[in-house]
C-alpha positions in Angstrom: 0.0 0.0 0.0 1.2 3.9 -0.5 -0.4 7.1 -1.1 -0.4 9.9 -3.5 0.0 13.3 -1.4 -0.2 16.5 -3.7 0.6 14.3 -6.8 3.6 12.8 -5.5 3.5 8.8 -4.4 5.4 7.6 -1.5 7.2 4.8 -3.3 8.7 7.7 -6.0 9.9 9.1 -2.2 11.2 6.0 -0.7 8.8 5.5 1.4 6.5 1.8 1.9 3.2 2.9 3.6 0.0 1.1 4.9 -3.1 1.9 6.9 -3.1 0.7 10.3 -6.9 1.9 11.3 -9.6 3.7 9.3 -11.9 5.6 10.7 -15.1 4.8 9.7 -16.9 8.5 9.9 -15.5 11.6 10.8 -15.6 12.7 14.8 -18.8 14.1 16.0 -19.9 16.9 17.8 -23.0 17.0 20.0 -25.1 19.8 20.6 -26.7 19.1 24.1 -28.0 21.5 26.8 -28.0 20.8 30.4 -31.8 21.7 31.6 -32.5 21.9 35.4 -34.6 19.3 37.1 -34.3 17.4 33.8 -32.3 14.1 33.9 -29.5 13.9 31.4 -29.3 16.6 28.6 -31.7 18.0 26.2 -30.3 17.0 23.0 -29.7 19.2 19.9 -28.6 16.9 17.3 -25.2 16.4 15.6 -22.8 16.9 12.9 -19.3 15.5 11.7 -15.9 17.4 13.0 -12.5 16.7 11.7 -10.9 13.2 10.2 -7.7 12.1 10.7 -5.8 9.4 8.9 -3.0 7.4 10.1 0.0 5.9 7.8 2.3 3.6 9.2 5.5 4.1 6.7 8.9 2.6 6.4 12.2 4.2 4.8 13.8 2.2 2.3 17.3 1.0 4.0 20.2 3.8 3.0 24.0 2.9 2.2 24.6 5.4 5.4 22.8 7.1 8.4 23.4 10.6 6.4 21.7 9.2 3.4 18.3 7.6 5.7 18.5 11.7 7.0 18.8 13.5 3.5 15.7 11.2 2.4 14.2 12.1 5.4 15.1 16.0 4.5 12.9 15.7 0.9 10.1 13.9 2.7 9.7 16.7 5.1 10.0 19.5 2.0 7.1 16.9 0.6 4.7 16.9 3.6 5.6 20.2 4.5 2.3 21.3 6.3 2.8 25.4 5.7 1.9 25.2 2.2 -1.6 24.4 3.2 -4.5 21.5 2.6 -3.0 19.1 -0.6 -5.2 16.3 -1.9 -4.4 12.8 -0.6 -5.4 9.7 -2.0 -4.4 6.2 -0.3 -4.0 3.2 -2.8 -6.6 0.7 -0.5 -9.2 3.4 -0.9 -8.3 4.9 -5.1 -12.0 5.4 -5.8 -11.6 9.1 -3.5 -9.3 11.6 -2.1 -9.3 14.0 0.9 -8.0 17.2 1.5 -4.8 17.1 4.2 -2.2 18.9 6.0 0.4 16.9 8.7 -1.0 17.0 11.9 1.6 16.4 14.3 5.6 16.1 14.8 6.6 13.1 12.5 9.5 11.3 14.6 11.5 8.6 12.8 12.4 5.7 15.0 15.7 4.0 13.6 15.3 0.1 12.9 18.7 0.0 11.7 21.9 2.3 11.1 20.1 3.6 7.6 16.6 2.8 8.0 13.8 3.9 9.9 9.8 4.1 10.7 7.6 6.5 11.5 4.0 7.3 11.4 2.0 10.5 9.4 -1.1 11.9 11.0 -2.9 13.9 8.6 -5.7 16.4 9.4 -8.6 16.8 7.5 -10.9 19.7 8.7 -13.5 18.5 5.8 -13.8 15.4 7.1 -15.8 13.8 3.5 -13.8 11.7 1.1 -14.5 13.2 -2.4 -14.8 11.2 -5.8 -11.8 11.4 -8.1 -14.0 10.1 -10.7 -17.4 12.1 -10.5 -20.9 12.5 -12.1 -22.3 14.5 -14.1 -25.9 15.2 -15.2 -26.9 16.8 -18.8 -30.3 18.6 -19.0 -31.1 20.5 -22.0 -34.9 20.9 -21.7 -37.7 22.1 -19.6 -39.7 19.6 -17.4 -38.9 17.2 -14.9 -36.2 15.2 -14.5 -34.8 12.7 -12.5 -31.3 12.2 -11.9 -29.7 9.4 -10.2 -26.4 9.7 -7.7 -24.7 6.3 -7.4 -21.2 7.3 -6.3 -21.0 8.4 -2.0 -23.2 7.8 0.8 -24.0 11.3 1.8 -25.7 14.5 0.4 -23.5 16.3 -1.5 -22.6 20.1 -2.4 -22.9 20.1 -6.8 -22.2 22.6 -8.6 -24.8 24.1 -11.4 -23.4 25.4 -14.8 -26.1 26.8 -17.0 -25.8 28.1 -20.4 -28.5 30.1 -22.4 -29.2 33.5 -22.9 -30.9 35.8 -20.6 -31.9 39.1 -20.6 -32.8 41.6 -17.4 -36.2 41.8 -16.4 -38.5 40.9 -13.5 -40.6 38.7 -15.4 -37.6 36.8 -16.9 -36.3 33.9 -15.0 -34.4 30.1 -15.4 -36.1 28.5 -12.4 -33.9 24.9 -11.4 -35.5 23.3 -8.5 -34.0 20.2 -6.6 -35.6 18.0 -4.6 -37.9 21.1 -3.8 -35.4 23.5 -3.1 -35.2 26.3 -5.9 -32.6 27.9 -7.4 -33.6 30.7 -9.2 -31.6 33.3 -11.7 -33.7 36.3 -12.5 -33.0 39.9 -13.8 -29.9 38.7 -14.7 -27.8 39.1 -17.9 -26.9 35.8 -19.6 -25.3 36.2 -23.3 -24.5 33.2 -25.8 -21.0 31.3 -25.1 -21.6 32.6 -21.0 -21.8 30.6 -18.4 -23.4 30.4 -15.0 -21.5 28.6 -12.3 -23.5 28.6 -9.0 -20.7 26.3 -6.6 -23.1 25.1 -3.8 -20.1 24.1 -1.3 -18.0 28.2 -1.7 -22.1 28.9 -1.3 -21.2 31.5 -4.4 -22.0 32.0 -8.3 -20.1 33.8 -11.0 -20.3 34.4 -14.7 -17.6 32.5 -17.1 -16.9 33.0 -20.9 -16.4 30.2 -23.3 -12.4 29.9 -22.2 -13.6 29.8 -18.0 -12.5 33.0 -17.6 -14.8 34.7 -14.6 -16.4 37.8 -16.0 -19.1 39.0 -13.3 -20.1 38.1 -10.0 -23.5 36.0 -10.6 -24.7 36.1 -6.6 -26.7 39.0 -8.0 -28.7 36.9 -10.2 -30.1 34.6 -7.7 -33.7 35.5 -6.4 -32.5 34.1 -3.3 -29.2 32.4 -1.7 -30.4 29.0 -1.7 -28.2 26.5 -2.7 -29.5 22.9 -2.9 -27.7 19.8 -2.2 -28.2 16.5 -4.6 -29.5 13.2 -2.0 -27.3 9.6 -3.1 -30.2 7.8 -5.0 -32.8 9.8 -7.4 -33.2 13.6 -7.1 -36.1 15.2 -9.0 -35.1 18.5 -10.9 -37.7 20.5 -12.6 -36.4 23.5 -14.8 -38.9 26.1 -16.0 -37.9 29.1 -18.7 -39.6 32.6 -18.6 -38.8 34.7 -21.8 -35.8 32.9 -22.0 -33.5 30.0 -23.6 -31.7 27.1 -21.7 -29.2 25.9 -24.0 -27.7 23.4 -21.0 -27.6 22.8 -17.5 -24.8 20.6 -16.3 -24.9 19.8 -12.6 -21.6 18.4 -11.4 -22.5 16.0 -8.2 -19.7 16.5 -6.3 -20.0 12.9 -4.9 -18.6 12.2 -1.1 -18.6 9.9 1.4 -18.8 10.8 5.3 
């Protein structure tokens, strides 16, 4: 087993790695009140906190001691956790990836004169495992649609492109609405070869040209800031068009698994 940590594998580092636990969920967090003269707590529900994955690694053995610490030197540069959150994907799990940054001090415990072993915490303050290989769902028509998620286990964040053209105007709209939730674009201006990119995870929208260039802000456009989620399983979207032409609406699912 190895990993792949900001595009880089462990075995191109010298390093042989394997999972030692897995953690099935991310930790939790309760919300509970204490309420006088009431046994227990009152209880408010939960929600997921951070994940943290553990990799047992190895060094390959060194011809010297000075060697096993300048590999050591290029595997720190590597994991160097000032750059920020890099993508991590673990060969026993290749279908997803997770966004990481070291966690603790890494200490490497000499086996012999020019080897050693150590273990990498990693700290992942989204705690969901996202799809390498996503969906994506095509609509190019008014009506109601179904659309089916069958990557993850959990709701996800998708992101909406729509293309059409659009004109300002109170009584002209693109109405998209998931699962009951609506997202609505109205009084906006839409030209041919724009695009519409609401991101329902940055919670934001903006308007691209045909190279994805961003052009505008698009949070304007939206009647309100609702941003629905698509459930694992089918998801009804109905699209309505008022004095106005929907070339396509992609919706990117986003897929993840808690």
């Amino acid at each position: 087993m190895g990993f792949i940590f900001n595009d880089i594998t462990s075995a191109s580092m010298g390093i042989k790695a394997r999972l030692t636990s897995w953690q099935v969920c991310g930790k939790l967090r309760n919300f509970t009140t204490t309420v006088p003269g009431k046994y227990g707590v009152a209880d408010f529900g939960a929600d997921f906190d951070y994940r943290e994955i553990k990799v047992q690694c190895n060094v390959y053995p060194k011809h010297s001691f000075t060697a096993l610490v300048s590999a050591l030197d290029d595997v720190a540069a590597w994991l160097d956790p000032v750059q920020g959150l890099r993508q991590l994907v673990l060969d026993d799990v290749p279908d997803r990836y997770f966004m990481v940054r070291l966690n603790d001090a890494v200490d490497c415990e000499r086996l012999i004169r020019s080897a050693g072993s150590f273990e990498l915490k990693f700290f992942c303050p989204d705690p969901f495992g996202y799809a390498i290989t996503d969906e994506t769902f095509s609509i190019v028509e008014e009506g109601v649609h179904t659309i089916t998620r069958t990557i993850g286990n959990i709701e996800s964040l998708p992101v909406y492109r729509i293309e059409g053209v659009l004109t300002a105007g109170a009584s002209n709209y693109i109405s998209i609405t998931t699962n009951g939730s609506e997202l609505k674009i109205v009084n906006a201006t839409l030209s041919e070869g724009e695009t519409l990119v609401v991101d329902t995870d940055k919670m934001t929208a903006y308007v691209v040209d045909e190279n994805g260039e961003t052009l505008r802000n698009g949070l304007p456009y939206l009647q309100e800031l609702n941003f629905p989620t698509l459930a694992v399983g089918d998801n009804t979207v109905t699209v309505e068009v008022s004095n106005a032409t929907l070339t396509e609406l992609q919706i990117g699912a986003k897929s993840r698994w808690r």
